[in-house]
Every structure is written in structure tokens, then in C-alpha cells.
N, C-alpha and C positions, 0 to 999 in steps of 0.2 A: 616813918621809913617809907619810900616809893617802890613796894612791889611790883608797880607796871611794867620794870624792865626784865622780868624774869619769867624767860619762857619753862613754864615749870611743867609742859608736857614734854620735855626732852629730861625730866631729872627723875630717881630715883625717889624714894618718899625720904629716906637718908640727908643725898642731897637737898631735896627742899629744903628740911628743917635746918639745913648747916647754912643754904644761902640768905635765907629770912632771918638769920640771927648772926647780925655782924659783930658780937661782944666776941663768940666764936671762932670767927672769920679770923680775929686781931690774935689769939689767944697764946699763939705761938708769937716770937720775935719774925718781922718780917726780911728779910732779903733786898738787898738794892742791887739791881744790874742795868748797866750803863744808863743809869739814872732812875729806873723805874722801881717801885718798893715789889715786890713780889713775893708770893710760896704758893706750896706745894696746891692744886685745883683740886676737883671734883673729877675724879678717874672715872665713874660709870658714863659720865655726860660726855660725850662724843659732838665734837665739833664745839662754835664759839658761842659761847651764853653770856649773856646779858646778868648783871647779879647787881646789889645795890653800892656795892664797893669798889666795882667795875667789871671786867671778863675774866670771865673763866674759857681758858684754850684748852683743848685735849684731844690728842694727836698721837694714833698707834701703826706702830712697822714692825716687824718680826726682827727685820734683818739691820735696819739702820744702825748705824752707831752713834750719831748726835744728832740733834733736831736746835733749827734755830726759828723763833717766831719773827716777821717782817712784819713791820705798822708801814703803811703807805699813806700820805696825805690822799687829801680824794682825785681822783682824773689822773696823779702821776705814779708813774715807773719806777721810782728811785727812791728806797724805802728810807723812811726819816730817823727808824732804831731799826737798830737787830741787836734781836735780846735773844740769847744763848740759852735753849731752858736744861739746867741744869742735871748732871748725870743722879743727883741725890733725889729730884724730883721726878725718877722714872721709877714705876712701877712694872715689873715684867715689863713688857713690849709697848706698853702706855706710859707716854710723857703729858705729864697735865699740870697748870700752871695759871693762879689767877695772876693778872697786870692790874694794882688799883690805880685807881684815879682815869679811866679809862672814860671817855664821852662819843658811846656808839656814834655819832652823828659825823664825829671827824677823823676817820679813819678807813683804811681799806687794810686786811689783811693777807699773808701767805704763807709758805714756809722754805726751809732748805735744809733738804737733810744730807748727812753724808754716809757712806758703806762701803762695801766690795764692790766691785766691778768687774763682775765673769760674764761674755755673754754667755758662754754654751750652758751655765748653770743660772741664766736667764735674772742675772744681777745687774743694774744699770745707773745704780746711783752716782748723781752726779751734781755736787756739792755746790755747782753754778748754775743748777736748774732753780726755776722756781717753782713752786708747787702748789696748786692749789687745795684747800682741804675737801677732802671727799663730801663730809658731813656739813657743806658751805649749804647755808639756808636763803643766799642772794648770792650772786655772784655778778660784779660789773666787766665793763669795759666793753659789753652791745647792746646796752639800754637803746642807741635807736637802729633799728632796722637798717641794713644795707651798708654799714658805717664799719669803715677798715679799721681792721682789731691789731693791737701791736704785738700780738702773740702772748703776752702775758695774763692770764686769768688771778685775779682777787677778791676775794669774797669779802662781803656785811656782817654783820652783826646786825640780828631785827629782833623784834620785840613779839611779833606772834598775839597782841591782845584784842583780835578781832572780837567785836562782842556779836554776838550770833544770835540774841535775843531768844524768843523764844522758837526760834526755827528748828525741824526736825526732818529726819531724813524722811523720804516717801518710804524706803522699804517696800517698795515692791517686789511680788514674783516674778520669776522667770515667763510665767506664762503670761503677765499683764504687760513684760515689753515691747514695746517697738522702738526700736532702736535707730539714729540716724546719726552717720558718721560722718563728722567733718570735719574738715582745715582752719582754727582760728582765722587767721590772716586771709584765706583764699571764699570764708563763707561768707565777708561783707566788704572785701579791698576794692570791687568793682564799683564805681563813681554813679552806678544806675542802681547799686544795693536802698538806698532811703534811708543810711542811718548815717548818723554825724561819725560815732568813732572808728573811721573805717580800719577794717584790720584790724581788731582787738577784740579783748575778752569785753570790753565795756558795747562793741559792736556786737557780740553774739547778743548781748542781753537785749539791745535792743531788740533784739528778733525774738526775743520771745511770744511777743504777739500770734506771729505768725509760725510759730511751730506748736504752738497752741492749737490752733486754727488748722493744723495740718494734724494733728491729732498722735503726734510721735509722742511715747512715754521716757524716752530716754535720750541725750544724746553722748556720744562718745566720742573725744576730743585728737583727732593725729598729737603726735608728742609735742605738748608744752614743757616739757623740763628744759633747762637752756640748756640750749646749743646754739651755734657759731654757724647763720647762714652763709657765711666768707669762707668756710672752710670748701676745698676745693671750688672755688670760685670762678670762672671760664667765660673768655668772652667767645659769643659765636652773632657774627654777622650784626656786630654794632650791639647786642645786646648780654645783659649778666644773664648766666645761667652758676645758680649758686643750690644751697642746702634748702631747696624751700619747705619741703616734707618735715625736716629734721628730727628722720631718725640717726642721727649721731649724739649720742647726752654727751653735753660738756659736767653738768653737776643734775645728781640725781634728786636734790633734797629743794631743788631752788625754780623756781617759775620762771619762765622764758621772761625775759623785762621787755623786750622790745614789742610782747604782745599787750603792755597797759598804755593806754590811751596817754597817759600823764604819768611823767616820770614819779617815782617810788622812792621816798629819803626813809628805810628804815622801817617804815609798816609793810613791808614786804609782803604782798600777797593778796592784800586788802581788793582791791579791785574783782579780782579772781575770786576773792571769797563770798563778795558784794555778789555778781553772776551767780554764783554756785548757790546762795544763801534764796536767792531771788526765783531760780529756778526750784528750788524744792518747795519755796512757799505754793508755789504753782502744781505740784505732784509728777515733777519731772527730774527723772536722776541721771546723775553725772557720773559717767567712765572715763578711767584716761586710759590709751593708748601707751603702753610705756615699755621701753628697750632696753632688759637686762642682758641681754644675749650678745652685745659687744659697744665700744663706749668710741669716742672723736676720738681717739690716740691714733689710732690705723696700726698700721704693720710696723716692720723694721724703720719705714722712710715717715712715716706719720710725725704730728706733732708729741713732742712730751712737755707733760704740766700737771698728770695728778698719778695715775697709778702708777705709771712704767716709773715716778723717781719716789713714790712710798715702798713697794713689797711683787714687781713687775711680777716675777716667777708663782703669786700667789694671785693676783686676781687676772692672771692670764692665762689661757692654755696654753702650752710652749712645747715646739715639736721636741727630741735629744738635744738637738744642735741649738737648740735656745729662739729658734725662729716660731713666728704667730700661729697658731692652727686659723681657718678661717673658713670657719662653718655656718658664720654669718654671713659671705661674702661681703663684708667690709671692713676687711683687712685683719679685725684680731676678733677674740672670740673671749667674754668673760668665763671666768673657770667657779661658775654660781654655786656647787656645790664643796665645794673648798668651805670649812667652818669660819672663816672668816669674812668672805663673801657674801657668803649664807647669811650672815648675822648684818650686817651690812644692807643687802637689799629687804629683810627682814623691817629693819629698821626704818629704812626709807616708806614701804609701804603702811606702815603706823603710821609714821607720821603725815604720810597726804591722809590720812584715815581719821587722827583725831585732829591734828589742826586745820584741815581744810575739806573736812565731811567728802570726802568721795567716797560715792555708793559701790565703786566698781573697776576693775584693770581688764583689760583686754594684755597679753603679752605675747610681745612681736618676739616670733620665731621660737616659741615655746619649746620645742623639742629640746635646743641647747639647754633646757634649766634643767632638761632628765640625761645630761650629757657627764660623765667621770673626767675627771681631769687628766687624761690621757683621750678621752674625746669619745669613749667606747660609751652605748647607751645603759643604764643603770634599770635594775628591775622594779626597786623602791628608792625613784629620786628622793636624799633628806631632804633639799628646797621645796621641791612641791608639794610633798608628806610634812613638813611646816607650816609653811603659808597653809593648807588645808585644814589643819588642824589650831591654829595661831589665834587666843582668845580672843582678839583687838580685833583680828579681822573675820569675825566667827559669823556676820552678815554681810559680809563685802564682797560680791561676785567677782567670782574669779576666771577667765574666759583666755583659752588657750588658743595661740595661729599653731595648730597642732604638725608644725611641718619646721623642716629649715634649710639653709645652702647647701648643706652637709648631704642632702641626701636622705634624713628620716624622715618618716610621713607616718605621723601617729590617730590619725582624723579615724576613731572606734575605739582607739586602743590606749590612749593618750592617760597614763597614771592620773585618777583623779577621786579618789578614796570618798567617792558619793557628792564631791566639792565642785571638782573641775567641770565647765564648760567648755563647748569648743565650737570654734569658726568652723562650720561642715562644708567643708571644702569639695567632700563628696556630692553634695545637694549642691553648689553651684554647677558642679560638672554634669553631672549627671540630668539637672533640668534646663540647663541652657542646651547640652546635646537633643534631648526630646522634645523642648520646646522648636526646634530650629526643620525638625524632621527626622533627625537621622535616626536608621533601622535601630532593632533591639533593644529600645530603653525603653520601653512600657512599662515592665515589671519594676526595674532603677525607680522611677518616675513616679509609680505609685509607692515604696516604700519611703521615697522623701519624702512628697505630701504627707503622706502620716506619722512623722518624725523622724524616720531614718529606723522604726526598728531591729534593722536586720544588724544595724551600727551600735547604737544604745539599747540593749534589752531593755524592755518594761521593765523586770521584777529588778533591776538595777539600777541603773542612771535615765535610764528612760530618756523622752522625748525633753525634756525639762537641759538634758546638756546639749543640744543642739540649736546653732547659733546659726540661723536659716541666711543664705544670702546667693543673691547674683552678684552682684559687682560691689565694688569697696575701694578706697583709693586706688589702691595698684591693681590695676586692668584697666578693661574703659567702660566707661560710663554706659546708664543704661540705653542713653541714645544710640551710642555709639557702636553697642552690641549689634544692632541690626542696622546700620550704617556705612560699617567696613568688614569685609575679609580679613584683611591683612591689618597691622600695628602699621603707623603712620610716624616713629619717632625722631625722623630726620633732625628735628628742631633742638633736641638733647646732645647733639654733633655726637653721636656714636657713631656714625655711620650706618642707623637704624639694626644696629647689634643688641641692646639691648630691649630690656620687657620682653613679655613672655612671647612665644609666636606662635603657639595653640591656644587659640583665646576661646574655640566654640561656638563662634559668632558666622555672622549671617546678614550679607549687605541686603538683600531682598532684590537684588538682579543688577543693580547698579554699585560701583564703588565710591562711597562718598554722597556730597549733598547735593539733590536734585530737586528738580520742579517738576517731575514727572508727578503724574496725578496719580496712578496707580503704585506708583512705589511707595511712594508718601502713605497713601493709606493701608499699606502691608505695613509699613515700618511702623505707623501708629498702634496699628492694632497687634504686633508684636509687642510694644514693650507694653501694652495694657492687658493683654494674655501673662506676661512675667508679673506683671505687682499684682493682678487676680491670683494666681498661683503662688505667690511667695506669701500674700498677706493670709490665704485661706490655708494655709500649711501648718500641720500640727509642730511646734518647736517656737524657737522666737526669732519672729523676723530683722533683717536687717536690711538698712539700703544705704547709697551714696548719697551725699547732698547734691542736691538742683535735680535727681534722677525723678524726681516728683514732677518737673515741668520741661523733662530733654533739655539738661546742658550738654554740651557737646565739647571734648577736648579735642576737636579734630582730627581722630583718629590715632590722638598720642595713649598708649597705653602704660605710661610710667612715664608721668610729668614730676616728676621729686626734683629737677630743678628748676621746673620752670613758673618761675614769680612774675607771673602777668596773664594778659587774657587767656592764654592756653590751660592754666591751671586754678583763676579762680571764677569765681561761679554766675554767671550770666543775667542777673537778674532781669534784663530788656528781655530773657525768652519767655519768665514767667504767665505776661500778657498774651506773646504769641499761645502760648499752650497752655492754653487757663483751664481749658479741660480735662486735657491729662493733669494737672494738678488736683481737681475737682474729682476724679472718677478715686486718685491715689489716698487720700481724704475720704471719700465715700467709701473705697475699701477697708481702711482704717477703722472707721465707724461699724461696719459691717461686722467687723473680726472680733470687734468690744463688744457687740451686742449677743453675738452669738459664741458663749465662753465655750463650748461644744467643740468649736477647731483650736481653739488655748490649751485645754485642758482636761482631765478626766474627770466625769461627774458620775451620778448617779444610776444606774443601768437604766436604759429608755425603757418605757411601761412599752412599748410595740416590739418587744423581743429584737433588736435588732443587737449586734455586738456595739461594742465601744466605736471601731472603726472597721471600714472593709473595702477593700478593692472588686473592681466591676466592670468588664470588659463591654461592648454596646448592648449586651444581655445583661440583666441584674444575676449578682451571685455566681457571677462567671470571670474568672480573672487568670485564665490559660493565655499568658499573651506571647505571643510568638514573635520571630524576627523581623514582620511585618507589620506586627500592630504597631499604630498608631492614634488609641485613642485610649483617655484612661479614665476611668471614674473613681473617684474615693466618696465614699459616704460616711458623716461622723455623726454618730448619736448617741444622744445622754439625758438627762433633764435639766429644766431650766434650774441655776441658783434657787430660785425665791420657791422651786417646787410647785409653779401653775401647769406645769405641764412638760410636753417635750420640746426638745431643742434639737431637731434631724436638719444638717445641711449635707449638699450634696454637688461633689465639684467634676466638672467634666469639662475634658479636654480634648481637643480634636488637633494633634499637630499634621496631619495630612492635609496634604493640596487641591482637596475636595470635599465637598460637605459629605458628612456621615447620617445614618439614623440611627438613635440607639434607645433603650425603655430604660426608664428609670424605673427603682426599687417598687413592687407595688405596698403600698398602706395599707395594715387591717382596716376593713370594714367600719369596728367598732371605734376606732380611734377617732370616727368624723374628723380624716385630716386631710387634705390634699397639696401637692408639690406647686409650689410660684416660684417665677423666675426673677430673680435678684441680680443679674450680667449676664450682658450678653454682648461681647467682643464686638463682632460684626458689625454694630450697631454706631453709627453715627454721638450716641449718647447710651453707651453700653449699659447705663445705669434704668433698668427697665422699670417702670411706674406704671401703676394702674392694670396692671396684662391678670386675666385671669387664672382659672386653676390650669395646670397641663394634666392632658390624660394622656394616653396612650404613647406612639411612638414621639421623640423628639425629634429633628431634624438641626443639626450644628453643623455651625457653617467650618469653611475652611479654614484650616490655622485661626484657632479660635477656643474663647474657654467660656461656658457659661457655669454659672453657679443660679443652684435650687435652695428652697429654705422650705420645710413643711409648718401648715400654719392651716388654724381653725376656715374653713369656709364661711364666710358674712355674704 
């Protein structure tokens, strides 16, 4: 018997034993409808499985009243049977149904259910719709990029038998990340990238080299689930402006196809797993970016093809009057803690978990998953009190955008029963404001460097849920941060309405790119003041891709459609700013060496606390409306217990150099303070410089960092 077609981490242990033994399978008389011999499936197995007799389909609606299964030849429209699955083979609200003789290779599938049709009691079924299955593990018809869709979505049938040898996940901690976020498509589609597959997950890999080299422990992927870059599609000034971001999921269970280098007949995934499998042999884990909080359907006027014709009123929020809630602001809003929802992305996230090892979710617009189906916030979301407690994903980081359209902002408060992480959106705001100058953030400024205590209590979630960032896809880049005033989005044909228009940011006296000598080297030494401070910051950092060597989006602050130079990643600047890449890397290393700003260690033998704030006098941290300079000091002992481990991070965001004393050393400890950065500095990375006594002098807009260490 050929068990390779039997994806047997979607079955029950039940089902296993029923699909590996086809004496079984036979044991009843079978069924013939309009030609095909068929009975009764495998009810727990959700979606189309592969078996050795052929598929098993299984398909649940609360509200339908008959379900018809469509076989599509491959590439057409126009289904070759429709097979009627029978009222005797519904279980409750689940119709499941093996077809034998079935040859995964020449088929595409879908459905057609029929029902009520109320709107205001948000019923929409419609018996001429097609349907795709929620639980589709491939889904065709945009395998290539850019290529007009006929609005019909059909799912695969794959096989899932990646052999993963003896590969294992890194498992790391929180404290050992560093995280970098990027765009499949947009991190190697630029023709000056150096890799052959451009735009793909087989392009990411090739860049492994150098995110090696770059010293990132993680990276974290914008959504690959398919979705439909032609969805809202727009031409502006001779060019597509389409879904390039694609947070809109067309199928949550199915890998974007158009990001494999070479098309996919059936080993679905393979590529992507190749990447993933490649990256951990390396000690580098994989997050995906992923969007339960609203799906490509839209509003009332949206496309329909999966939920609105299964059980609309059930995985949507719907005002009285049957219309979208949209808390997402893109058009509908999933109703996730509804138990069938629940169970649903439940399931989904297994599944990228055992068949495709991801170490990790970041989820967009998190608040919605703690939202009631009337839209009201819940005290104890059961989706996120699942997922947190969910054995399969009992080591799988869970990382909250603790905000949404709606209006809630959960960034300290965000339900997370010791589990949840969260994008501190606090810590972008607040040290892009004091990095920039502006009054009264001293105190902000030093309780982020130290992981946000005042947000995360120690004796609770501590600095370990804070997901430290300045910039990330949506905003601008970290070039750009100190490049423009204003969002530049003309190009997106809003009318520059849309992205955000409090960005925090800071041209340094000019709008835009210049050749001026002295701005150039403010703006340098701004965005090397931000990765000193984000990478020496107790929590786990996070950056943008190309922010390591100034890409520049042009001053777009919400490029999500735009697929081309404006949105992917520059690599001709690499060369020009080989330093700033080399200081970002040096930092990297710095932060690995010294686990003291990671994480909490041993009490230092020199009596100092864990951590402490320091105004230009040590042990003084009265900061007032006017201060602007901050010090954090972290101490602890080293790991391996040779000694201590005391860094010491100072920041000068005023327009004039300061003096300030560092912490004095006992006596006994034979240790004195060196300088490890120093902004100002042409080559901020200071080598060779002796011990510092007394006062220091820091220059303008400027951050150095100390490290105590034996005298030779």
C-alpha cells in the first residue's frame, strides 16, 4: 500500500487507522453518483485529504442545506462532475465524503452550497456562487505573480511528505532575538539583489549568507498565505498599484504560490519548507506575520468565494441590519471568537506549526481576536486564552500588534496569561519623540531602554513581552525617519490621505534628499543614535529590512501597493552605506556579547541593581520637562560567572554637547569604564581608547555606550 499520499498530520489517530486500512474503507457497499463510486468520509479531517483509495472531502456550515462537491480539470472554469454529497452523509453541520479512484495530480476542486437568503439576519447563500474550501492546503489560479484572476478560487489536494531529516527548530528565547521583518517578494525583486530567484522564498534563502553576517536571530515574514495581488488593482500614471503587502488572505492553510521560484504540482510547500528547514539548520527562526482580524471578501461590495457563501453571519461581525463591522478598516472584520472561528484559526495555526516548523506568529491588528461578536472588547478573549494555552503551540511565540481600526490600543494591557508578546508601540513612540528632541520624554525614554517596566511589570510579563521597534513595514523606513517631516504618499493615488501623519520624525532641516554636508551627517548620525539605542535596549529588538544600510521609500509611509522600486529593497545602497551596515552588525554583536542588556542575570558582586536610570549625575534620575539626556546602566554577572557584566548607555538628544559622570566603580573591583560608541564619531565604533575617568563630554544628538572591564 502507498501511504505517501496521506497527509496524516490533519487526522485524528481514529482516522489514521481507518485510512491505512482499505479492507475497511470497502467494508460497507459503496455509493455511485453521477459516475463516481463514493461513502460516507472522515468527519474530524477538515478539508481535502489524500488517502490510498483516493480523497476524502469534508466540509461544515451550520446554516446550508445541501453542499455539492466540483472536480475541475486543471487551469479550467467549468467543473467536469458535480457530485451531490448526499443528505445521509451529513453528520450535524459536517458533510464528509470519500470520491475513490481519485488521482491528486488531475484535478482542481470547489463547492456550492445552498440556504436561506436574509440579509438583515446576515444569510447569503447563493447556490451559483463557487466556493472555495476554507481548509484548501493550495489554492490555484495566481500561481504567477501579476496575472489576471478570473475571480474563481480552487484548491489542490498535496501530499505534505516533506522529509525534514534530522532538522530542529532553534528554540530560542525571547531574550536571544533579533528580529528582522521583511517582504518575500520586495527583499530580493530588485535586479541589483545578487540572487537568481528573485522575489521568492528560494530568493530569501539565498540571502541567508548575509543575514548571517548581519547577525539577525530571527526573521519575520509580511503575509505569505495566498492572497490575490489583483485584488483592488489600480492603474496610476501608466503603472499597477495592486495588493503588494498582502494583508488580505484569500486561504489561510495554503502558501502564497506565486512566491515559489518554480511552479508547485502537489508538493505544496516544499520550497518554503526547503527555506525554513535551511534557515534553522543555521539557528535562525521563522515568524509569519498573519491576518485573522479580516479576510479578501471586503464589505457588502467585496468579492464572494469562501465565507460570505459557507455560514457569512458566523465568521463575520455583522451590524443589526446585516451590514460588515470594520474594525479592520478593510471592509469586514472576522468574528474569531465565535467557537467555530476559534476552532478554525485554532487549527490553521497547527498546522503551519507541525507541517511547516514555524517558530512564531506576529498577529495583525490583535485587539480584534479580544473583540465579542457584537464588537464590544472581552475581559477573557477564549481565542487568545486558547492559543496561549494550546499544547501544539505550547513553544511557539505568540506576538500581539496590540492595537486596531476600531480604536482599541491594548500596548501593557493586551490579555496575554504569561504567553502573549507585544509590538510596543509605546517604545516606538516614545523614543523616536526623544531621540528627535522633543521636551519631557526623558523619564518615557529611560523606562523603554529598560524594557518598558512601567508597561510589563517584572514580577509578571516582564521585559521578555516587549517587542522593541522603530519602524516596520508600515511607517517609513529608518532612513526616512530623519529625511522627511511629512508622509510623501502621492504615488498610492490617495490623494496623499492615506498612512499615518504623526510619524515622530525629523528631516534634520531640509525636506527630503540632499547633498548638503551637514545634514547628511545629522541624518547619519540620527539613524545610528536609533540602532545604538534599540539594539542596547532591554526587551527584543526589531527592525525593517535594508534599515541596516538606509533604504529609502521616498518618503512613502504606506507603500502596500506599491510593487516596484518604491517598495522593494535597494540593494545598490548597501555599498553606498557599508558603514552604517558594519556599525548595525557591530551592534548586533555588542548586544550578543553582553547578555546584561538581553536579560536578567546574577546580582552584580559591585552592589549595583539589575538596572537604573541616571541623569548627567550618577544615581540621579529627576528628569524634568527639559531634560534631555538619559543614562540607563545594566548590571549583572557574566553567564560562564568570570566576573561582571556592567554596560552603560547614554544618550544626549539636545542640540549641544553635554558633560555628564558615569557611575563611579568600587575600588576593590579593579574595574574601569571603556567606550564601545560613540555616534559623533566618523567610525562610531571606538577601538583602542583608554579607561574614562572623570567627567565625560557627549556630543550633540548623540548616544555613546560604556562597558566596564578589567584594566591590562
Amino acid at each position: 500500500m502507498n501511504e505517501d499520499n496521506i497527509n496524516v498530520s490533519d487526522m485524528s489517530m481514529a482516522a489514521k487507522a481507518g485510512a491505512m486500512n482499505d479492507s475497511k474503507i470497502h467494508m460497507r457497499p459503496l455509493d455511485n453518483i453521477e459516475g463516481f463510486d463514493v461513502r460516507p468520509g472522515f468527519y474530524e479531517i477538515n478539508g481535502a485529504t489524500a488517502i490510498p483509495v483516493g480523497v476524502n472531502f469534508t466540509l461544515h456550515s451550520n446554516q446550508a442545506t445541501s453542499c455539492e462537491l466540483l472536480l475541475f480539470h486543471r487551469n479550467e472554469d467549468e467543473p467536469y462532475a458535480v457530485i451531490p454529497i448526499p443528505e445521509k452523509y451529513r453528520i450535524g453541520n459536517v458533510w464528509s465524503m470519500i470520491v475513490f479512484g481519485l488521482d491528486i495530480e488531475s484535478f482542481e476542486y470547489a463547492y456550492r452550497l445552498d440556504g436561506p437568503y436574509n440579509v438583515k439576519k446576515g444569510q447569503l447563500f447563493d447556490k451559483s456562487k463557487i466556493i472555495l474550501d476554507p481548509y484548501a492546503k493550495a489554492i490555484t489560479g495566481q500561481s504567477v505573480w501579476g496575472s489576471r484572476h478570473t475571480g474563481i478560487y480552487k484548491a489542490r489536494v498535496v501530499k505534505n511528505n516533506f522529509d525534514w531529516g534530522d532538522s530542529v527548530q532553534p528554540r530560542l528565547q525571547m531574550d536571544d532575538l533579533v528580529i528582522y521583518e521583511l517582504h518575500v517578494r520586495g527583499f530580493t525583486k530588485d535586479p541589483f539583489s545578487g540572487v537568481i530567484h528573485n522575489g521568492t522564498f528560494a530568493g530569501v534563502l539565498e540571502k541567508l549568507p548575509y543575514l548571517k553576517e548581519l547577525g539577525v536571530t530571527a526573521i519575520e515574514l509580511m503575509p505569505i498565505f495566498e492572497f490575490d495581488e489583483m485584488l483592488g488593482r489600480r492603474d496610476y500614471l501608466g503603472r499597477e498599484l495592486m495588493d503588494y503587502w498582502g494583508y488580505n488572505t484569500v486561504g489561510f492553510f495554503a502558501p502564497n504560490t506565486s512566491y515559489n521560484s518554480v511552479k508547485e504540482e502537489h508538493q505544496e510547500g516544499t520550497e518554503l519548507k526547503g527555506m525554513i528547514r535551511l534557515f534553522h539548520e543555521n539557528g535562525i527562526e521563522v515568524i509569519l506575520d498573519v491576518v485573522f482580524n479580516h479576510t479578501a471578501e471586503g464589505n457588502e461590495n467585496g468579492p464572494f468565494f469562501c465565507f460570505k457563501g459557507l455560514d457569512n453571519n458566523i465568521y463575520y461581525m455583522l451590524t443589526p441590519e446585516g451590514y460588515y463591522y470594520n474594525f479592520s478598516g478593510c471592509g469586514n472584520t472576522f468574528n474569531c471568537n465565535h467557537p467555530v472561528v476559534q476552532q478554525m484559526i485554532v487549527d490553521c495555526l497547527r498546522y503551519w506549526v507541525t507541517n511547516y516548523h514555524i517558530d512564531g506568529f506576529r498577529f495583525d491588528l490583535a485587539t480584534i481576536l479580544g473583540r465579542n461578536e457584537d464588537g464590544s472588547p472581552m475581559d477573557k478573549p477564549p481565542l487568545l486564552q486558547t492559543l496561549a494555552f494550546d499544547p501544539v503551540l505550547g513553544k511557539t511565540k505568540l506576538i500581539a500588534e496590540a492595537w486596531d481600526a476600531g480604536g482599541m490600543y491594548q500596548v501593557g494591557s493586551f490579555p496575554s496569561w504569561n504567553r502573549w508578546c507585544e509590538w510596543n508601540g509605546r517604545y516606538r513612540d516614545d523614543m523616536r519623540s526623544f531621540l528627535k528632541g522633543d521636551d519631557g520624554k526623558a523619564g518615557a525614554a529611560a523606562q523603554r531602554i529598560m524594557g518598558s517596566p512601567d508597561l510589563y511589570h517584572p514580577d509578571e510579563r516582564g521585559y521578555h513581552a516587549s517587542v522593541n521597534f522603530l519602524t516596520c513595514h508600515d511607517g517609513f523606513t529608518m532612513h526616512d525617519l530623519y529625511t522627511y517631516n511629512e508622509k510623501h504618499n502621492e504615488d498610492n493615488n490617495w490623494n496623499n490621505t492615506d498612512g499615518a501623519n504623526d510619524n515622530l520624525s525629523w528631516n534634520c532641516g531640509f525636506e527630503g534628499e540632499t547633498t548638503d554636508k551637514e545634514v547628511v551627517t545629522l541624518r547619519n548620525r540620527m539613524v545610528r543614535n536609533a540602532f545604538a539605542v534599540l539594539l542596547a535596549s532591554r526587551g527584543t529588538p526589531m527592525f525593517f529590512m535594508g534599515d541596516e544600510f538606509g533604504n529609502s521609500q521616498s518618503g512613502n509611509n504606506n507603500a502596500y501597493c506599491q510593487d516596484n522600486y518604491l517598495a522593494w529593497l535597494r540593494w545598490k545602497d548597501l555599498q553606498v552605506n557599508k558603514p552604517l551596515f558594519d556599525f548595525v552588525k557591530y551592534m548586533i554583536s555588542f548586544r550578543k556579547k553582553h547578555p546584561v542588556i538581553r536579560c536578567k542575570s546574577e546580582r552584580s558582586s559591585l552592589g549595583f541593581p539589575e538596572m537604573s536610570a541616571h541623569d548627567v549625575k550618577p544615581w540621579v534620575a529627576n528628569y524634568g520637562r527639559d531634560s534631555h539626556f538619559v543614562g540607563v546602566m545594566f548590571a549583572g554577572r557574566k553567564k560562564n560567572g568570570t566576573g561582571d557584566d556592567v554596560v552603560y548607555v547614554a544618550v544626549n538628544s539636545f542640540w549641544e554637547e553635554l558633560y555628564f559622570e558615569l557611575p563611579e566603580l568600587p575600588d576593590y573591583a579593579t574595574l574601569e569604564w571603556f567606550c564601545a560608541v560613540d555616534t559623533t564619531r566618523e567610525d562610531p565604533v571606538v577601538k583602542g581608547k583608554g579607561a574614562i575617568r572623570g567627567r565625560v563630554k557627549i556630543g550633540p544628538r548623540s548616544v555613546m555606550i560604556f562597558f566596564a572591564a578589567y584594566y591590562s
